[in-house]
C-alpha positions as CSV (number, residue, x, y, z in Angstrom):
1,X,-114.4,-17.8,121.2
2,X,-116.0,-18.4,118.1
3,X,-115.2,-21.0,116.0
4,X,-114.0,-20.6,112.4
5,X,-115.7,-23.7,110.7
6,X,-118.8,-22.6,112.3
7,X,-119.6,-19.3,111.5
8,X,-117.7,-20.4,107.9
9,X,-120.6,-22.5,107.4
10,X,-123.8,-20.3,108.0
11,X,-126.5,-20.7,105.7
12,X,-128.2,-18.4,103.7
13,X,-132.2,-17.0,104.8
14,X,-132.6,-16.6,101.1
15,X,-134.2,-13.0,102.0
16,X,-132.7,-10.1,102.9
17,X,-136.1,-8.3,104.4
18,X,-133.7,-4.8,105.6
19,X,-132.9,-4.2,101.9
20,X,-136.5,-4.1,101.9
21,X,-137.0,-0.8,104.4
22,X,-135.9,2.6,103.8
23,X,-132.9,3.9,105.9
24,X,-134.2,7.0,108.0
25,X,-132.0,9.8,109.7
26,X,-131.9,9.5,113.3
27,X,-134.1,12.7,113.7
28,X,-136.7,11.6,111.6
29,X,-137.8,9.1,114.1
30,X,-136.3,9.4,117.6
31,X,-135.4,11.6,120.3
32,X,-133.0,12.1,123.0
33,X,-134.4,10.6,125.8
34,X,-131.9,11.1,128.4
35,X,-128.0,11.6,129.3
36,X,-128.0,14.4,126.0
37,X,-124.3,15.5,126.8
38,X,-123.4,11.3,126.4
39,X,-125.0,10.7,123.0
40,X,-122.9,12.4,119.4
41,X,-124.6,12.6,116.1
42,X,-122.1,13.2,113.3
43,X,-123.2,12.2,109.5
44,X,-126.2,10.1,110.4
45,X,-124.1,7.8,112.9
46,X,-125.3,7.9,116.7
47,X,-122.8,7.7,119.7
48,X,-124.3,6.7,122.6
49,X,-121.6,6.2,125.8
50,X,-121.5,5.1,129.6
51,X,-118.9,6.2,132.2
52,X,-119.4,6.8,135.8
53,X,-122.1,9.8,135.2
54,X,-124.5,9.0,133.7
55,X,-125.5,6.5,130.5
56,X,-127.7,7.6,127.2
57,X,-131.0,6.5,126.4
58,X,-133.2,7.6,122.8
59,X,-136.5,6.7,122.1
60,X,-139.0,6.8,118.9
61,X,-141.2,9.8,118.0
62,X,-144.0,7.9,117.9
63,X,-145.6,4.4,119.4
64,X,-146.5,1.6,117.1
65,X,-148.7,-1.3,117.3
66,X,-146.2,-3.7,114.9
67,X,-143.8,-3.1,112.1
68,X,-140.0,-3.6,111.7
69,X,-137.7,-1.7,113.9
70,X,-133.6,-2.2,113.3
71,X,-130.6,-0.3,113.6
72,X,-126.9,-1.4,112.3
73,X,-125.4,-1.2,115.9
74,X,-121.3,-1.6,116.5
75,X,-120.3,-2.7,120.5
76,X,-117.1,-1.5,122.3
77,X,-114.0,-4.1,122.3
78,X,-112.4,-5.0,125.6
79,X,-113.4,-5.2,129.0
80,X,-117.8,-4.2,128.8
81,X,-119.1,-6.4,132.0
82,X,-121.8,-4.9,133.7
83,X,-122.5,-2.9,130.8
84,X,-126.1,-3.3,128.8
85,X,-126.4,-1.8,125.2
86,X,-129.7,-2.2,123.9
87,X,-132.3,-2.1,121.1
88,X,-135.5,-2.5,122.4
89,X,-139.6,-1.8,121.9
90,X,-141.6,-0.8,125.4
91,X,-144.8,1.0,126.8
92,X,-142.6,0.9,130.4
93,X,-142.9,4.5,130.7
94,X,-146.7,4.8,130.0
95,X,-147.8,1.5,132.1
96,X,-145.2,1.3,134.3
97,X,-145.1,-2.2,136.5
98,X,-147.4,-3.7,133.7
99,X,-145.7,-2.8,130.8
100,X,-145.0,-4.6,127.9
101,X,-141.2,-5.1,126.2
102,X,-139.6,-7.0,123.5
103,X,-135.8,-6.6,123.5
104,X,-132.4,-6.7,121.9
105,X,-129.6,-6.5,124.4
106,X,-126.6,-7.0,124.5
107,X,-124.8,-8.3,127.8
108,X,-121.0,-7.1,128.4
109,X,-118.5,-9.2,128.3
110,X,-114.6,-10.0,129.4
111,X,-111.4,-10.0,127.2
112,X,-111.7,-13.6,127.1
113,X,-115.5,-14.4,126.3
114,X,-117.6,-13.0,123.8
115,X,-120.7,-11.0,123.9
116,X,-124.2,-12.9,124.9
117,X,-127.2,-10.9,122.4
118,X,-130.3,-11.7,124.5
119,X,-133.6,-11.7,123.0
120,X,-137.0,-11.2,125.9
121,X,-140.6,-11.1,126.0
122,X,-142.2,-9.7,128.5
123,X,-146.2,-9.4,128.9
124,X,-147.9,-7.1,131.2
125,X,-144.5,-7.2,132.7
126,X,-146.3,-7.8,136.6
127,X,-149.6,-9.9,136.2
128,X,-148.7,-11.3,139.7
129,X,-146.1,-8.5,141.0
130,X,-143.2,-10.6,139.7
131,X,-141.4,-9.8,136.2
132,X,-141.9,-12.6,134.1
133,X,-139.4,-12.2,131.7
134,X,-138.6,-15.4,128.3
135,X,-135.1,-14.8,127.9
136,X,-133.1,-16.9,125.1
137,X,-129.1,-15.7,124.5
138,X,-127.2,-16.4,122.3
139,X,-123.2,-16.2,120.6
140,X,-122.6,-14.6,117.8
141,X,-121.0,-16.2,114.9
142,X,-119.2,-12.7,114.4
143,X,-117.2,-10.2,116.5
144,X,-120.0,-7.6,117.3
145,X,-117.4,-5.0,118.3
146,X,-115.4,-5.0,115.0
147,X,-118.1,-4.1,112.5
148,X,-121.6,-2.7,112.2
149,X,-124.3,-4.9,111.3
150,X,-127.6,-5.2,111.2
151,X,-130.4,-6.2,114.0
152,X,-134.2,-6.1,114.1
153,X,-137.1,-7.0,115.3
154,X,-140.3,-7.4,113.6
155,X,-143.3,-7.3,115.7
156,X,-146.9,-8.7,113.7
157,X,-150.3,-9.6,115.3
158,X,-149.0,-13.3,114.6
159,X,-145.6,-13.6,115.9
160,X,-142.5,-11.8,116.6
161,X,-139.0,-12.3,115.3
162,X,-135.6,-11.6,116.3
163,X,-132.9,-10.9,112.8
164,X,-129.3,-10.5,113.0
165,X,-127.9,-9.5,109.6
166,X,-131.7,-10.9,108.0
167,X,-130.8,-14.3,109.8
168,X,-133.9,-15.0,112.0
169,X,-132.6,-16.3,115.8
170,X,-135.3,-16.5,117.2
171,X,-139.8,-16.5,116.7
172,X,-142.4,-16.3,119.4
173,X,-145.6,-17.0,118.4
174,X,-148.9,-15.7,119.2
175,X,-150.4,-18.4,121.5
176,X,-152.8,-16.2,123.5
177,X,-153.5,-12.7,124.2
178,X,-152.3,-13.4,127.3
179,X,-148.9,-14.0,126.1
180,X,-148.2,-11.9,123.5
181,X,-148.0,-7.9,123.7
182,X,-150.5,-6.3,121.9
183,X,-150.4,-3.1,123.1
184,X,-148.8,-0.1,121.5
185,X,-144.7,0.0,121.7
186,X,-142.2,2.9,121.3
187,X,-138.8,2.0,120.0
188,X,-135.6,2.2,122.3
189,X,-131.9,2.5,122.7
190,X,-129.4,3.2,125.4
191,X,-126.6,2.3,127.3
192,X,-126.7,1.7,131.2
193,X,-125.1,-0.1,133.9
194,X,-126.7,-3.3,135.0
195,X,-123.8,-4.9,137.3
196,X,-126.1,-6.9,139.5
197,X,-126.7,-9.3,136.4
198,X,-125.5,-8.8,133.1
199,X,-122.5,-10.6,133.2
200,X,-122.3,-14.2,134.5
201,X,-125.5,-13.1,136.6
202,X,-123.3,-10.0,138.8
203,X,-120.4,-11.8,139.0
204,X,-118.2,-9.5,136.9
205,X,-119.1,-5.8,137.5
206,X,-118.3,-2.3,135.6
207,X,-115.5,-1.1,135.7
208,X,-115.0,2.3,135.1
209,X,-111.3,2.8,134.6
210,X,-112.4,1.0,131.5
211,X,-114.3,4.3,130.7
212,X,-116.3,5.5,128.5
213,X,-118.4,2.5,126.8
214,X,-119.7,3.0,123.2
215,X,-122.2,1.9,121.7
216,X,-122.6,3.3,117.9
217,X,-125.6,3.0,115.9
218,X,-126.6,3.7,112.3
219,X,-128.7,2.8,109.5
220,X,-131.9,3.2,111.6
221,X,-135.7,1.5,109.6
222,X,-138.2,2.0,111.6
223,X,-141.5,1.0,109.2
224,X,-145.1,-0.4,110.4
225,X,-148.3,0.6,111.5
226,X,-148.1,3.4,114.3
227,X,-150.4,3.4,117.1
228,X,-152.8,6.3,115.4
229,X,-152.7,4.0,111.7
230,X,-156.4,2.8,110.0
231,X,-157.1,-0.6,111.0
232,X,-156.3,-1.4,107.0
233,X,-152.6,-0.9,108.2
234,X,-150.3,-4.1,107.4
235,X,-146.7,-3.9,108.6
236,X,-143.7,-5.3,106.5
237,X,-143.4,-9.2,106.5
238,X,-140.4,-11.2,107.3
239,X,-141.3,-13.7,105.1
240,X,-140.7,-13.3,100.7
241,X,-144.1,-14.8,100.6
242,X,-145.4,-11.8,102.3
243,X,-147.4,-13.9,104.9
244,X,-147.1,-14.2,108.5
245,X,-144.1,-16.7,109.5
246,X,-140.9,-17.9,107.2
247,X,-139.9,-19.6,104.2
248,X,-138.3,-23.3,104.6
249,X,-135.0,-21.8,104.3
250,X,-134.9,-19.1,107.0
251,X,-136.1,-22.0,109.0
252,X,-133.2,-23.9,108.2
253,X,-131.2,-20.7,108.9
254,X,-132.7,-20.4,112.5
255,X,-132.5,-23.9,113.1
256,X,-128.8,-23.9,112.8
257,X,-128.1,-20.5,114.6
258,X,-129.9,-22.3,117.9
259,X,-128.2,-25.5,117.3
260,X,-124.7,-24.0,117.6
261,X,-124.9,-20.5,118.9
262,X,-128.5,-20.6,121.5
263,X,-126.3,-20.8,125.0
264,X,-129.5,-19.7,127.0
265,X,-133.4,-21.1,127.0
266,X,-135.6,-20.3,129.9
267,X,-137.6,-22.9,128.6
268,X,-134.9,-25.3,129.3
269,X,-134.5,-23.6,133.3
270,X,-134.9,-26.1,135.7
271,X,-135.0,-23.2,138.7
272,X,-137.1,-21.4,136.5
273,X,-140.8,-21.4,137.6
274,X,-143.0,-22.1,134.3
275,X,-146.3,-22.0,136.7
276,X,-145.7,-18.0,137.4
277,X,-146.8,-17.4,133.5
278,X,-150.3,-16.2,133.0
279,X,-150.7,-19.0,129.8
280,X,-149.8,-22.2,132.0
281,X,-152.8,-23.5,132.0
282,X,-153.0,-23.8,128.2
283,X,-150.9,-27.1,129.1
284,X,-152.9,-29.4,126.6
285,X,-152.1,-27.5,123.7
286,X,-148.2,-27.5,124.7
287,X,-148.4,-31.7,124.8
288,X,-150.1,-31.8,121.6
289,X,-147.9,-29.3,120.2
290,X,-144.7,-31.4,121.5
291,X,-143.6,-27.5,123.7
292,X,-142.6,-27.3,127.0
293,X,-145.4,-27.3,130.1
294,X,-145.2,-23.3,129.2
295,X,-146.6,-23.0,125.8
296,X,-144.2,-19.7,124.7
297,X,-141.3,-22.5,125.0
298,X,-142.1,-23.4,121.0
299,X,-139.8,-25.3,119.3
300,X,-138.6,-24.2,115.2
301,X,-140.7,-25.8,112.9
302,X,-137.8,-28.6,112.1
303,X,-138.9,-30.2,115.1
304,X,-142.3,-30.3,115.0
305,X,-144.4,-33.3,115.4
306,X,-144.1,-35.8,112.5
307,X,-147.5,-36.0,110.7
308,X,-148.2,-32.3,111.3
309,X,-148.5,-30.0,108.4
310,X,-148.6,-26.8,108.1
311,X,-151.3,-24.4,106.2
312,X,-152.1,-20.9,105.3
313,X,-151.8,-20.1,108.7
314,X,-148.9,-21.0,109.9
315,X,-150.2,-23.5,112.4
316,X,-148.9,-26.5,113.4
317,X,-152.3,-27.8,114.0
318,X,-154.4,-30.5,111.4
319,X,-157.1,-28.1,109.7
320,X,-159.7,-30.0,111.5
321,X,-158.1,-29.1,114.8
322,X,-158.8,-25.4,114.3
323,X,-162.6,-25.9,113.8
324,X,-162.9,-28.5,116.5
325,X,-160.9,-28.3,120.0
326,X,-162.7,-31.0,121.4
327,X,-161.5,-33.3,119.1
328,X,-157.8,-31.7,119.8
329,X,-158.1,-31.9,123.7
330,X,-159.0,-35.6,123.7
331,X,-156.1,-36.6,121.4
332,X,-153.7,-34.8,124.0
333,X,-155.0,-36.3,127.0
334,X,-155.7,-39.2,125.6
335,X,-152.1,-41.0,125.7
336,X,-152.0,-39.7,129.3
337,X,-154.9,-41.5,130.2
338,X,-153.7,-44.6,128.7
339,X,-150.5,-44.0,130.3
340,X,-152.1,-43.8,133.9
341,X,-154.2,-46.3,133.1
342,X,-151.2,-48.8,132.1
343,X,-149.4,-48.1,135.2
344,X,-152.0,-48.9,137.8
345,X,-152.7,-52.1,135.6
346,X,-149.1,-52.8,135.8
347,X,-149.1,-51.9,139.4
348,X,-152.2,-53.9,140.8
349,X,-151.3,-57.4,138.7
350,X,-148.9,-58.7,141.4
351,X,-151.3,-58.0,143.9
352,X,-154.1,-59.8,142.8
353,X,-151.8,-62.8,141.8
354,X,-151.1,-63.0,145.4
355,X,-154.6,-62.6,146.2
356,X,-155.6,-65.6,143.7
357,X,-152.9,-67.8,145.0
358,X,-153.7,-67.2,149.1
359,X,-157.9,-68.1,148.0
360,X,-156.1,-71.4,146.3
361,X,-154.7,-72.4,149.5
């Protein structure tokens, strides 16, 4: 359950980016995409259900290649295992087995526990015929089923970001090409059965005399640079300096939503395999960077490397580093070498002690 003091105590981003973006009517950017006769419009609120039929799906009019995509979405109380109500972006239906997908979902729950909101990546969703997904969960420090609020994503060239009521959760950063989706998105919602995993990884399934599940959304902002947009485009920022990346204080705001509400890190898997992503050999930046061996697994910036700064761009690199990656590959190995090098010192000085002393006698 969530604790009182806690979500009492959570801090300001200092920037409310939605107040920002124009609400649009549900028309005015998506579509039915399937299960019409389980989806209700009434007064610019959408009603999307689940029973033993069929679920509801919608999607955007139009793909984009970045912007800000959010929805105020309410969940249904009670009994919701097995059930998956999502806000998503995806290109799933146009490259299908390579797709790429950044997604909002959230995992049904039992009377007892509350909801997980899980935040993915995926990148050309099977580079090696396995979907490589970089899933982080988290609690809520609200009841998700007994108000609306607010979720987004906002998707740049640089980074992608994950807001719950303007709080960022979560960034991923741009390390590679390879590991970021740069390829035109359409927006998504829906409503669907995923029993084999959703909840407790299968162990609680749907049940329908728990029939229908809702999920209502409203206050849809949809605003960026659509796939057909000059090059001149620039969607919104999440930052009030209007540059890629946040201010010190949404920082401080993510920083304490993962320290007391992140129950999930696939960077933190053991059984996960880190070697299956396509950016694993980019190992020498993670060690410099103080990351995980899979260089998406980025910490927030409170965590960072003492003595590293950041500039205009965001970086956690010294300036010099970003001219010269020579100079940035030896200083990561370097301590490994040393390390190495210390062991088999440490290793073969016993063994020539005994050597020196059997030549004595």
């Amino acid at each position: 359950m969530i604790s009182s003091s806690i979500s009492q105590g959570i801090p300001s981003p200092g920037y409310n980016l939605s107040s920002k973006i124009s609400t649009l009517g549900f028309e005015q950017v998506f579509r039915t995409l399937w299960g019409p006769q389980h989806q209700n419009l009434d007064h610019g609120a959408l009603t999307i259900w689940l029973d033993s039929s069929s679920g509801s799906g919608f999607k955007s009019l139009y793909p984009y290649r970045s912007g800000y995509f959010g929805a105020a979405i309410k969940l249904q109380p009670g009994y919701t295992a097995g059930v998956i109500t999502s806000f998503y972006l995806s290109n799933n239906e146009e490259l299908p087995g390579n797709h790429d997908e950044i997604d909002i979902e959230f995992l049904g729950t039992t009377p007892d526990k509350p909801y997980t909101l899980q935040t993915n990546v995926y990148i050309r969703g099977s580079g090696d015929g396995t979907i490589i997904g970089r899933e982080k969960q988290f609690h809520l420090w609200f009841d998700p089923a007994q108000d609306f609020h607010n979720y987004a994503i906002v998707w740049n060239p640089t980074e992608i970001i994950f807001l719950v009521d303007d709080v960022p959760i979560r960034t991923y950063q741009r390390k590679s090409d390879a590991t970021f989706p740069l390829r035109p998105m359409w927006a998504y919602g829906s409503i669907w059965d995923a029993s084999s995993w959703a909840t407790e990884g299968g162990k609680y399934k749907a049940d329908y005399k728990y029939q229908p599940f809702i999920g209502k959304y409203k206050n849809f902002k949809l605003s960026g640079c659509k796939s057909d947009s000059p090059t001149s485009c620039q969607p919104p920022s999440a930052s009030p300096s209007g540059v890629s990346g946040l201010s010190q204080q949404q920082y401080s705001a993510m920083e304490w939503v993962q320290r007391n509400y992140l129950v999930y890190d696939y960077c933190h898997d053991s059984k996960r395999d880190h070697t299956q992503t396509p950016d694993y050999k980019q190992f020498v930046w993670t060690i410099l960077e103080g990351l995980e061996m899979d260089p998406t697994c980025a910490r927030v910036a409170a965590v960072r490397p003492s003595g590293f700064k950041r500039n205009g761009s965001n970086s956690r690199h010294f300036a010099f580093m970003q001219k010269d990656h020579t100079v940035a590959h030896f200083l990561a190995v370097y301590p490994f070498v040393c390390y190495i090098a210390r062991i088999m010192h440490d290793f073969a000085r016993p063994i020539v002690e005994i050597v020196k002393n059997f030549v004595t006698l």
